[in-house]
MARZAZA-380466 format. One record per residue: residue number from 0; residue in three letters; x, y, z of N, C-alpha, C in turn. Coordinates in steps of 0.001 Angstrom, whole numbers, plus 500000, padded with zeros to 6 digits. Atoms other than C-alpha are relative to their C-alpha. Layout:
! MARZAZA-380466
[NUM 'ALA' [X Y Z] [X Y Z] [X Y Z]] ...
This chain:
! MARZAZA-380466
[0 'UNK' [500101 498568 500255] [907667 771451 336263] [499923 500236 498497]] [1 'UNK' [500660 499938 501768] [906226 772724 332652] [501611 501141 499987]] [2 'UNK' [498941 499450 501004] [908754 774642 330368] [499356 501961 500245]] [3 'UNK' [500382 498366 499840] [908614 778607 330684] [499100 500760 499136]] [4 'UNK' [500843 499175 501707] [905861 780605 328423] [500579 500566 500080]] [5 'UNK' [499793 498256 500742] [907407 783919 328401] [501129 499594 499253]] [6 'UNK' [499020 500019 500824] [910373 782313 327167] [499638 499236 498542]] [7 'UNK' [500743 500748 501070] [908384 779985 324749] [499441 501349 498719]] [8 'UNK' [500448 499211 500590] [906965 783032 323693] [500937 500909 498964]] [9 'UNK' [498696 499035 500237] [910331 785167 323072] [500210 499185 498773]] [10 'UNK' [499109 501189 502152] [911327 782043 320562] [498795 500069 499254]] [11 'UNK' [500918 500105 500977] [908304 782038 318950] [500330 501191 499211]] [12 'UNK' [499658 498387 500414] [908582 785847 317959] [501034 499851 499346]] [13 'UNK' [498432 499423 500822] [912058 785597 317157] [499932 498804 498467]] [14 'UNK' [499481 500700 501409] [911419 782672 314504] [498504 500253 499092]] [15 'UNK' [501056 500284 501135] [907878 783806 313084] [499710 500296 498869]] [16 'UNK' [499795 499745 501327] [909467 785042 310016] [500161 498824 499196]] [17 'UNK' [499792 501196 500971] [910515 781601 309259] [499195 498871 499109]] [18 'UNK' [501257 500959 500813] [908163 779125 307257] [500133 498519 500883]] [19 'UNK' [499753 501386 499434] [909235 775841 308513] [499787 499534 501134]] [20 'UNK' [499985 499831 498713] [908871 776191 312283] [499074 498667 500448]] [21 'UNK' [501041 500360 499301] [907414 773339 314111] [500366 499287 501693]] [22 'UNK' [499402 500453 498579] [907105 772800 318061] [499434 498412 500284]] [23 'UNK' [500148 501539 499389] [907291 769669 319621] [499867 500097 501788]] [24 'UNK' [500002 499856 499155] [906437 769223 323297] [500478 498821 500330]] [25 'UNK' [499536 501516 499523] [908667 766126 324810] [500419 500191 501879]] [26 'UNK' [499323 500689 498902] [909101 764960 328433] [499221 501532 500896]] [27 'UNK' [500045 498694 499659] [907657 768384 329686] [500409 501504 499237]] [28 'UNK' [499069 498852 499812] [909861 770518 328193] [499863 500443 497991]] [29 'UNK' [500220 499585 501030] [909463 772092 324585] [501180 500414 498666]] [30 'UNK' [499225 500017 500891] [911493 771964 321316] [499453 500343 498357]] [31 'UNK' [499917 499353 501126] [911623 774212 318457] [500587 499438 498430]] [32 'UNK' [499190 500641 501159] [912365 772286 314930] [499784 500798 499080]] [33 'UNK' [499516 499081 501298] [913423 774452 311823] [500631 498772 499203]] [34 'UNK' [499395 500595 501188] [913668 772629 309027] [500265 498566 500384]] [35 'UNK' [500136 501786 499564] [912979 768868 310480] [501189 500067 501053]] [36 'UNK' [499016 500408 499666] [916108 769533 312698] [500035 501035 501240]] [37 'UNK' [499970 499312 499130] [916434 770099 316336] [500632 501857 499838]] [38 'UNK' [499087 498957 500209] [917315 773824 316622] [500341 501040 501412]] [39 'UNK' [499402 499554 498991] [916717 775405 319904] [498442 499689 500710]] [40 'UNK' [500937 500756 498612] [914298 774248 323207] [499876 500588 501036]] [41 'UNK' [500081 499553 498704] [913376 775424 326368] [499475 498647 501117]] [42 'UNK' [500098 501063 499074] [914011 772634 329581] [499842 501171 501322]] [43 'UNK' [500422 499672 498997] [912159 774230 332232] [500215 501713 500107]] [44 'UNK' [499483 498796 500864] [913514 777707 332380] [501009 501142 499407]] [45 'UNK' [499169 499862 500876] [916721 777812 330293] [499527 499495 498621]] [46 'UNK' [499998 499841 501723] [917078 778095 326612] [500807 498791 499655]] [47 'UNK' [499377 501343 500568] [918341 774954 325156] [500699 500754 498132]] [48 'UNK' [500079 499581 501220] [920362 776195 321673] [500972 498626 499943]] [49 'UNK' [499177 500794 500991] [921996 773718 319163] [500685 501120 499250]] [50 'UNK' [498378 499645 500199] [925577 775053 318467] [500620 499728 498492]] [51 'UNK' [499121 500896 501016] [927987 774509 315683] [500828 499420 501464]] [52 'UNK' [499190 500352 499036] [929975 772596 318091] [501395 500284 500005]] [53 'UNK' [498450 498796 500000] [933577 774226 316821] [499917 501162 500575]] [54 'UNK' [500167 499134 499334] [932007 776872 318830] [499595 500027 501492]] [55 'UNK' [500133 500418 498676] [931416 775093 321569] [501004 500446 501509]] [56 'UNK' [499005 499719 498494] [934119 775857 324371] [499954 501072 500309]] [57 'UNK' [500207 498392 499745] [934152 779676 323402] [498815 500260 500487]] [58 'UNK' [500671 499542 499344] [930741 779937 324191] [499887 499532 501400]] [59 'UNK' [499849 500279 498958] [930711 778130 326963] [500147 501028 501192]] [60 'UNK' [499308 498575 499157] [932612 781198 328609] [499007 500751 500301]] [61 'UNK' [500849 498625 499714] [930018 783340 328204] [498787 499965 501056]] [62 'UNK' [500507 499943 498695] [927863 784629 330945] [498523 499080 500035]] [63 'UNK' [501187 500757 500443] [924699 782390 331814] [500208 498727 499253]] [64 'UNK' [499575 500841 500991] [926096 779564 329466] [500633 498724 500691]] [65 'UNK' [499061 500751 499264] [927106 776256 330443] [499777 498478 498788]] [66 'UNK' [500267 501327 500864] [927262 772510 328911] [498374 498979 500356]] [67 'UNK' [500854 500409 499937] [923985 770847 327982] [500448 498419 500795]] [68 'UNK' [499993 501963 499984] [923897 767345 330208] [498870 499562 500989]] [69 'UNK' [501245 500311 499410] [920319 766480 330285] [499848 498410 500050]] [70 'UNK' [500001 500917 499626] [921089 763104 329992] [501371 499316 500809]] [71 'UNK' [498722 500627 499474] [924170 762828 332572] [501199 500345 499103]] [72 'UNK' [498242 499793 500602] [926791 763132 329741] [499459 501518 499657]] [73 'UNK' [499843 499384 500369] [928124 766199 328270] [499445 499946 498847]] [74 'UNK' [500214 500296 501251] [926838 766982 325124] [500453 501258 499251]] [75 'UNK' [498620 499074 501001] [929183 769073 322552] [498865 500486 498845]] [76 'UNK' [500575 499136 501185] [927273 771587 320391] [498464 500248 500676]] [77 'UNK' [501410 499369 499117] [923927 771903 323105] [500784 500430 500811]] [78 'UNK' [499970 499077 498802] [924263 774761 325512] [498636 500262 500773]] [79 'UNK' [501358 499814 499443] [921827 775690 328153] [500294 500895 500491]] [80 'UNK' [499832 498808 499954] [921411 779250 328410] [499237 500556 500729]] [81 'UNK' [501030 499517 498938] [919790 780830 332133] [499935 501568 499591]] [82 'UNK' [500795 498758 500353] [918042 784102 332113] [501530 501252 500075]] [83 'UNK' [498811 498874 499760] [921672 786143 333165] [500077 500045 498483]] [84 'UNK' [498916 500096 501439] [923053 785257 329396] [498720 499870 498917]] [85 'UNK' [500768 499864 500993] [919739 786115 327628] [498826 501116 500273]] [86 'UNK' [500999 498769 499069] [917707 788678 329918] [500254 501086 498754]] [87 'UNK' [499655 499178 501428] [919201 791219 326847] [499264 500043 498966]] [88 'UNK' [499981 501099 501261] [917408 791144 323771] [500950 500190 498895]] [89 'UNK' [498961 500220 500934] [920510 791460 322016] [500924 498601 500035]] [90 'UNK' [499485 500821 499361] [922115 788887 323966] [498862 498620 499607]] [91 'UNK' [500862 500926 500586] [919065 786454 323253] [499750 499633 498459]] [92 'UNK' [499866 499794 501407] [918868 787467 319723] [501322 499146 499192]] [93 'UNK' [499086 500254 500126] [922139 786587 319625] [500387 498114 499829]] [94 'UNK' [500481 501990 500053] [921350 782633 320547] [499560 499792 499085]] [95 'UNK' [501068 500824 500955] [918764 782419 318076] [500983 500243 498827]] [96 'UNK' [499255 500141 501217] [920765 783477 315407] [501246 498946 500069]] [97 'UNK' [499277 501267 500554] [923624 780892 316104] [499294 498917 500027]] [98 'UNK' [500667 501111 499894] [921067 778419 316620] [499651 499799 498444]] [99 'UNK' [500105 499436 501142] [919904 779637 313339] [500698 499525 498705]] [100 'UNK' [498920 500036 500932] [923127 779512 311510] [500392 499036 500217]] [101 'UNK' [499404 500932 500227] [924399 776224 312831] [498694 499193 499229]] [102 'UNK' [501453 500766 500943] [920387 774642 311289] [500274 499771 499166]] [103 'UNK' [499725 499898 501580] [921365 775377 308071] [501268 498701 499584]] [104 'UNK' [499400 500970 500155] [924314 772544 308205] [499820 498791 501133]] [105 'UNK' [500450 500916 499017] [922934 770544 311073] [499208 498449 499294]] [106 'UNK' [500611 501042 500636] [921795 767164 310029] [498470 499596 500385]] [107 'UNK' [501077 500263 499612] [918208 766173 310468] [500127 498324 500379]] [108 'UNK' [500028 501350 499090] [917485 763242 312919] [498534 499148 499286]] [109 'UNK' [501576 500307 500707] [914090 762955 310630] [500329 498787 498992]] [110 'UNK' [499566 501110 500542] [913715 759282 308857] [499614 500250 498567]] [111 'UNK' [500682 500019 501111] [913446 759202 305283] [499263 499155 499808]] [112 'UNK' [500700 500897 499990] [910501 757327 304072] [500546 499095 498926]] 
């Protein structure tokens, strides 16, 4: 199953102020890099955001929201966010900007040459 446009679309919009933006399409499923460094994805059709992960448990709670484990384990600082906990666009808005704000100290997985 391919990755959602309308939601592909929603992230595009919300980051095309930024300069850096580039998508990656892996395994099916589509990933948004800001600044060489994962930042937020769409796996089929939930929102994939990268977290600060000290924020991890609290969001968790919130509606729509649960722990990323696309490969079997848990993974601490990815959430995967269904249409209940982003249908809003305040509530969506709301993702991109912590996705956003954790980028900025997120480490890049990119190799130096």
């Amino acid at each position: 199953m391919a990755y959602n446009e309308t939601l592909a679309n929603r992230i595009r919009t919300s980051l095309e102020h930024l300069s850096n933006v580039e998508e990656k399409e892996m395994m099916g499923d589509l990933t948004f890099m800001v600044n060489d460094k994962m930042c937020v994805g769409i796996i089929k059709d939930e929102m994939m955001c990268r977290i600060d992960p000290a924020l991890h448990e609290s969001l968790v709670e919130k509606r729509g929201c649960r722990t990323m484990d696309f490969t079997k384990r848990p993974m601490k600082g990815y959430v995967m966010v269904d249409d209940t906990g982003m249908s809003a666009k305040k509530d969506f808005d709301d993702w991109i900007g912590l996705c956003l704000a954790f980028n900025k100290q997120a480490k890049s997985s990119k190799k130096k040459k």
